[in-house]
N, C-alpha and C positions, 0 to 999 in steps of 0.2 A: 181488437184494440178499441178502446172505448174513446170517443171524439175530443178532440182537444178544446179546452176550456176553459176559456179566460186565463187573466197571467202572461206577462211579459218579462224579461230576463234582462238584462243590462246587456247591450249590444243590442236587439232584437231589435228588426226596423219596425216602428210602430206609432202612430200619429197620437200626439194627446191634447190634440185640436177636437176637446168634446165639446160637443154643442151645449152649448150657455144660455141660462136664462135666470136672470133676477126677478125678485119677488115683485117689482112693479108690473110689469109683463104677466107674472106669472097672476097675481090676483085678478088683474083686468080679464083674463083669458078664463079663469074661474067665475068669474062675475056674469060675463058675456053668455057663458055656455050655460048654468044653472044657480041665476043667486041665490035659490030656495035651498038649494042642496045643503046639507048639515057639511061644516068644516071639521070644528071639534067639540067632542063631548068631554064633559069634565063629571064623572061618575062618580065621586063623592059630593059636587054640590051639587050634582045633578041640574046640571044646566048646560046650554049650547049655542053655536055662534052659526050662522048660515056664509057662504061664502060672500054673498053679495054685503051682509052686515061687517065681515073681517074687513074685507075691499074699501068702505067707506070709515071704518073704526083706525085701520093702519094709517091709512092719509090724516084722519086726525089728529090721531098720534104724533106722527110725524113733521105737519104741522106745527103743532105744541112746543115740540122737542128742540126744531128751528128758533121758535119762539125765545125760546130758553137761552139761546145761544149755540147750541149742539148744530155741528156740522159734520161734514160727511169723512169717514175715517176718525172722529170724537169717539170715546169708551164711554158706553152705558152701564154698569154696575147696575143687577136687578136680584135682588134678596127677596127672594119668596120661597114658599115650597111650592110643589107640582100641583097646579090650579090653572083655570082659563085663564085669569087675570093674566099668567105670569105668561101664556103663548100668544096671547092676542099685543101684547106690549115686547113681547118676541121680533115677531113680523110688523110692527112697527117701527120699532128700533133701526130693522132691517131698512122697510120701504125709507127712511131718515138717510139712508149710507151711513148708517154710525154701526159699531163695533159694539155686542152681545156678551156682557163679561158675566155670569151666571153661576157662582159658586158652587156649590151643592151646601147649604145653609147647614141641614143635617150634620154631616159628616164631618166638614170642615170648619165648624162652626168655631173651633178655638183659634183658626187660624185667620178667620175671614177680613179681620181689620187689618191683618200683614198684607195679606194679600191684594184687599182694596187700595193700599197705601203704595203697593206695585206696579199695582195696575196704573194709576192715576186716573179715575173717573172724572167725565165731565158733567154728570150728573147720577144720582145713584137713587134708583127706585124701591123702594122699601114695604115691604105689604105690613099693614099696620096690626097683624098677630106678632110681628118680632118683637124685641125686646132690641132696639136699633143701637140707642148710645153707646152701648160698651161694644158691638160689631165695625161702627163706624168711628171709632176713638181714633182721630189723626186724620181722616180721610178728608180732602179739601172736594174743590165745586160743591154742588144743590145734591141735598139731598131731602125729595119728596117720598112723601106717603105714598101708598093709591089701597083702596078697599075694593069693594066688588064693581066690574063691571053688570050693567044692566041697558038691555036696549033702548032705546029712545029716552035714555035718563037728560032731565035736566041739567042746561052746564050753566057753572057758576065760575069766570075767569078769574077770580078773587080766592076761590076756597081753598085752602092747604092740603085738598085730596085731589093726586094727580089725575083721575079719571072725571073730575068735577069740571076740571079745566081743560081736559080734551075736548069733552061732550060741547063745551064753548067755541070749540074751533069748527070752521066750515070744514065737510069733506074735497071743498072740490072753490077754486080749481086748485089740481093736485100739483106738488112739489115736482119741480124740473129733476129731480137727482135720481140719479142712479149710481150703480156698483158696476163695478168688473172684477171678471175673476181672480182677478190676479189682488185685489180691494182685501184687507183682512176682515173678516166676519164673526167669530167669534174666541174668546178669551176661557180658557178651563184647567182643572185642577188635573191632576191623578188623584187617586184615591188618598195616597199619605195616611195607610193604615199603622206604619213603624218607623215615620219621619213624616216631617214637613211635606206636605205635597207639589209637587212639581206644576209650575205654571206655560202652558205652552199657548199658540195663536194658529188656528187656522185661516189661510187662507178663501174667500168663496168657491172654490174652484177643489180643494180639500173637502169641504165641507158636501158639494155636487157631486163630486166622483164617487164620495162614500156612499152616498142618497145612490146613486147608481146601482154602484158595488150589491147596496140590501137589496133594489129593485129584482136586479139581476139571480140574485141567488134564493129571494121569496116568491119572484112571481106577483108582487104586488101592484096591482094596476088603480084604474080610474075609479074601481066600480068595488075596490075590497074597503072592507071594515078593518082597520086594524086595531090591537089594542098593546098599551105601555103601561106598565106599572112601576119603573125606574127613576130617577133621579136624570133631568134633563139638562143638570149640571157635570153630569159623565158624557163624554162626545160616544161614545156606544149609543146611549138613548138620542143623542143630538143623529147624528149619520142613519141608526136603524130604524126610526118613527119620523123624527119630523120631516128629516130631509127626504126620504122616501112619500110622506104627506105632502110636504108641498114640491114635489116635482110630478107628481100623479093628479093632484087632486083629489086624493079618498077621501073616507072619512076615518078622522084620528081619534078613538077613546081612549082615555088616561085616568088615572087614579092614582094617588098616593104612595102608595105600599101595595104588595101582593095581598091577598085574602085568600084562604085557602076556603072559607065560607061562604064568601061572594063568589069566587073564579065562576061557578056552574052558570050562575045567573047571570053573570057579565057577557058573557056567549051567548048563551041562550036568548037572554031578553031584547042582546044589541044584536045579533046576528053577525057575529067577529069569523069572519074569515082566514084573520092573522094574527097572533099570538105571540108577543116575544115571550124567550123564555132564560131561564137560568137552569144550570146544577140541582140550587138549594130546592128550587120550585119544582122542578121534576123530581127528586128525590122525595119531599114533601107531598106527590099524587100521587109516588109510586107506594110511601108508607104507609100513609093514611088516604087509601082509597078512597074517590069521589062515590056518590050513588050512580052520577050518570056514568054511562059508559060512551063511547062515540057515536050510539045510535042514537044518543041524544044530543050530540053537537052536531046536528048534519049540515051547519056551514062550514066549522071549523077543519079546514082542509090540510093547516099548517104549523107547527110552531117552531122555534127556533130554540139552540142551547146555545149560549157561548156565555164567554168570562171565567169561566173556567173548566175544565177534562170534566166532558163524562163516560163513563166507563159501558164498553161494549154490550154490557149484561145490563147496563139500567136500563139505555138508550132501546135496547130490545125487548126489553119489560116493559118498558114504557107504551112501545108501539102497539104489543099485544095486548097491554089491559085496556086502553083506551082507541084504538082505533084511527088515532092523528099520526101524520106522519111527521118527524123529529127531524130537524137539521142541524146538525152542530157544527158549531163557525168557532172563527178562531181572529181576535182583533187585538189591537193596543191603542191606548187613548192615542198617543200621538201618530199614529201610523193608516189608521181607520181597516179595515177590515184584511188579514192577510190571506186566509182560505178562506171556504165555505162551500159546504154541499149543500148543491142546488135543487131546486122543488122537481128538476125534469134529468136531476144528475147525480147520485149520491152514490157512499157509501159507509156502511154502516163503523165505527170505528175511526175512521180517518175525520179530520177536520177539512176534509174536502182538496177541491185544483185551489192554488193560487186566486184569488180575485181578478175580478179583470180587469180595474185601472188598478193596475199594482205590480213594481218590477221587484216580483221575487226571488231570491235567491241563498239556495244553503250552503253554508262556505266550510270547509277544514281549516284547521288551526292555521295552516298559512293563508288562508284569503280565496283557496281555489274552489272551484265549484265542484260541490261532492256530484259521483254518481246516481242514477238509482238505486234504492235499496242499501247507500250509503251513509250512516248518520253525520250529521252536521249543524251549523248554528244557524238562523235565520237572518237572515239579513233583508231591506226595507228601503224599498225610493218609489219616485213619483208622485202621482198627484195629489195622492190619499195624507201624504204624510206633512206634518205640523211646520209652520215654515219659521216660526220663532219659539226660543224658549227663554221667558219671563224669569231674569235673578228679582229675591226680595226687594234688592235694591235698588229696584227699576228698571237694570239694564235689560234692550233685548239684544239677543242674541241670533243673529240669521244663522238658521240651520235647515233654508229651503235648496234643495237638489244633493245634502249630503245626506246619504250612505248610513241606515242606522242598522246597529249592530243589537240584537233583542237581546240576547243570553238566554234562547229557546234554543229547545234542540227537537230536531225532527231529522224525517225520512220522509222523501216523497218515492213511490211504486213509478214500475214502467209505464203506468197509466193516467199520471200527473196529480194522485191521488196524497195528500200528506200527512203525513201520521205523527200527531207532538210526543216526544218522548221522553223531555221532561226540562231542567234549567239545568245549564251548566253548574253554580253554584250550588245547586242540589247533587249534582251527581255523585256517586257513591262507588269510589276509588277501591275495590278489596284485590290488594297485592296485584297492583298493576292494572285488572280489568275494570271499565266501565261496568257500573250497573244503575239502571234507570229504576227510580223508585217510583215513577208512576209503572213504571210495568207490574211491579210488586205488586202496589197499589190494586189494578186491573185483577190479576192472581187474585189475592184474598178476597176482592168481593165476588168472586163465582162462587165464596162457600155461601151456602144460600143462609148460614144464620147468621152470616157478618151483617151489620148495617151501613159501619164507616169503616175504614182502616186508612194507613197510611205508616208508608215505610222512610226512614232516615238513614242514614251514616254517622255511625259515633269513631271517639277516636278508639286504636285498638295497636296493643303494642307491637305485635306481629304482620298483621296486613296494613296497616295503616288506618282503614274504617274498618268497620264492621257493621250489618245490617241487623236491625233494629225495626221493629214492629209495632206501630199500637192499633189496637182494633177495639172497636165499640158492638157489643154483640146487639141481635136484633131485641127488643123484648120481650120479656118471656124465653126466650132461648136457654137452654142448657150448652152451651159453648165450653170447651176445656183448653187447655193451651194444645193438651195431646192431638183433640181436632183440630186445631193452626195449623199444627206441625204436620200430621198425619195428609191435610189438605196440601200443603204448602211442597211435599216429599213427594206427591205425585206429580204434581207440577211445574218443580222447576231442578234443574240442576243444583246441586250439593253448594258449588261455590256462590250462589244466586239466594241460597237459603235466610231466612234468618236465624239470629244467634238466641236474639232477645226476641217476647211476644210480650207485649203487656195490656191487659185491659184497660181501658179509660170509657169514663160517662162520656165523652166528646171529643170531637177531631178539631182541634181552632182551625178557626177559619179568618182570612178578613171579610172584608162587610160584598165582597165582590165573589165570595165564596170559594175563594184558593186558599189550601192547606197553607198553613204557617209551619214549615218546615222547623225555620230557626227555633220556634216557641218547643216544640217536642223535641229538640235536640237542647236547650238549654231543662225543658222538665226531665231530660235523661241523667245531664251534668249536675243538675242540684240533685237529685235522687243516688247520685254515684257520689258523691261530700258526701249527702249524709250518713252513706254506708260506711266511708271510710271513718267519718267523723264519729261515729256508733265504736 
């Protein structure tokens, strides 16, 4: 029986008197021990901040921010993309006691003046590549510029660039204020890949537990390199990078976007020990294979999968072409990490135990707790999880100590191990029986010349649904439907089968790389019109 690990259950007696430290503490403590030490590296402008420089830039910041009128619990509104600028005015923001609202500029970028105009900023930071008017159309308080930081820059308390007028402020002596956990910290979207995106508030204490939660299950200490290549506007990259950086002290490398041309060199050159990862990006090493192989990453000891299922056969493809061992986690923006296999705990397929500040639990349709080896819905409390959620309209809403219900389904084993099986809303009803179409899913890519696939439920007059298939063959492959099927007949029972296979150049995905179910079930429904319509 394999040790119990992390994860707590509702009833369970369990203290969540975690030990607390704000970022004024935590720089001074940085400072103290090595101000030489590199904080963050920003590997498209290729530039970097030492701890002792962020230590004395946050107090100026903060400073300023006062200056401004920003007090402690005030909303910062900060419009950048993923740059130093935008983390060194992060932990600013922070050391301030003011509240981190961070959009993701990219993605939600048609929504971002709703959003600001929800939020209510008391000042809104702007990096002067945007194009600001039409983002901030409505939005009241200051809204500043700032361009690049540079060290020992000249300050100018006059100039309309926010970093002109920090360099102006003393570092020291520093602001009396601080936060507690219980102090709200930052402000963030969901994705809103096929609606408006959802605005929620973490708590400091949310925000800690999750920075835990990735400690815990990477292994991430004092002395590791990590590196992000996500949007720090998703509380994934907020909880798995920074808050694990600044509760350790490592050093954080970040960039943009993923490179599949740079990845080798960003390892190599920085000596990255830790590696978020995705789906799309493991799928993308396993396609088009790197030259190096793991004998040439000899720091790189770890990476991670989550945001969405990856499949047993990739995860184990993966491990053997390149040599890094794969973790695949399993989280929600509002909820912060729900499983995850850990760097000294795993297994291969499962998204891991329960986290451990997290009271997990899987419910039956009436509310009780499934057994092992039983499937059920997931359900979400404690520390991790988001304690407000932001209407357009301003209102918030307290949703700190309730109960959230995912519309995931899984099974966790006798050994605490849990296994996602797919979304309620997805599942696929054929005459009465459940069928999980990521399992399908899992099924068609062991044929070795699939690339993508992904299975739905259409409607069917007889069973109700019917299973439906589309798969995207490898290139160059000679793939036939007879091979689907012929694959598909050895492997699953008759009623599990699909009805339909249809090729497609691509599997939609949203930008967080989960199947868009709906999108292949309505390209089934317009293709069945047009047949009839014919």
């Amino acid at each position: 029986m394999a040790p119990k690990v992390g994860g707590t259950e509702p009833g369970d007696e369990h203290d969540f008197a975690i030990p607390f430290e704000g970022v004024r503490r935590l720089l001074q403590k940085y400072r103290n021990r090595d101000p030489d030490k590199v904080a963050l590296v920003d590997l498209d402008q290729e530039k970097s901040i030492t701890f002792g420089q962020l230590h004395e830039e946050a107090n100026r910041i903060a400073r300023r921010l006062h200056a401004m009128g920003a007090q402690k619990g005030d909303r910062i509104a900060m419009l950048s993309d993923e740059r130093l600028e935008k983390l060194i005015l992060w932990v600013g923001i922070w050391r301030a006691g003011a509240v981190v609202a961070a959009p993701n500029v990219e993605m939600n970028i048609a929504y971002i003046s709703e959003i600001l105009r929800a939020v209510k900023p008391k000042i809104t930071l702007w990096s002067e590549e945007l194009e600001v008017a039409t983002i901030t159309d409505g939005v009241g308080g200051d809204i500043v510029k700032f361009s690049n930081w540079e060290a020992d820059s000249a300050g100018d308390a006059k100039s309309d660039e926010f970093f002109a007028q920090v360099a102006a402020e003393p570092a020291a002596p520093e602001l009396d204020v601080d936060y507690g956990p219980d102090d709200i910290c930052s402000i963030y979207c969901t994705s809103g890949t096929t609606d408006k995106p959802k605005i929620f508030a973490n708590s400091h204490m949310s925000h800690w537990s999750f920075g835990l939660c990735s400690i815990d299950q990477t292994g991430v200490g004092s002395e590791d390199k990590t590196l992000e290549y996500r949007s720090f506007g998703w509380s994934s990259a907020q909880g798995m990078s920074l808050m694990a950086w600044l509760i350790t002290g490592c050093t954080l490398h970040f960039a943009r976007h993923f490179s599949h041309r740079r990845f080798a060199g960003w390892i190599i050159d920085n000596g990255i020990t830790f590696s978020v990862g995705v789906p799309t990006v493991i799928n993308m090493l396993i396609n088009k294979p790197l030259d190096e192989t793991g004998k040439n990453f000899p720091t790189l000891r770890v990476m991670s999968s989550s945001t969405a299922p990856l499949s047993p056969d990739r995860w184990n493809r993966f491990e053997a072409m390149y040599g890094i061992k794969l973790l695949q986690m399993y989280g929600t923006s509002e909820g912060g990490w729900i499983c995850g296999n850990r760097d000294y705990h795993s297994r291969m397929g499962t998204v891991g135990p329960p986290a451990k500040h997290q009271e997990f639990l899987i419910v039956d349709e009436n509310g009780e707790r499934c057994p092992p080896g039983v499937e059920g819905e997931v359900t979400l409390g404690g520390p991790q999880c988001a304690v407000a959620e932001i209407t357009y309209d301003g209102e918030w809403h307290n949703i700190k100590g309730k109960r959230m219900h995912l519309g995931d389904l899984a099974v966790m084993d006798e050994d605490g191990f849990v296994t996602v099986t797919g979304r309620l809303k997805d599942l696929i009803i054929r005459g009465g029986v459940n069928i999980s179409p990521m399992e399908l899913d899992n099924v068609l890519l062991r044929e070795r010349r699939i690339l993508e696939a992904a299975a739905v439920g259409v409607p069917d007059d007889i069973y109700g649904e019917e299973v439906v298939c589309y798969v995207v063959p490898k290139p160059g492959e000679d793939l036939t439907e007879a091979d689907v099927r012929a694959h598909c007949d050895a492997l699953l029972p008759a009623f599990r089968r699909p009805k339909e296979i249809h090729f497609i150049d691509e599997i939609p995905k949203s930008d967080r790389g989960k199947v868009k179910r709906d999108a292949l079930k309505a390209r089934w429904l317009e293709s069945r019109q047009a047949h009839w319509d014919a």
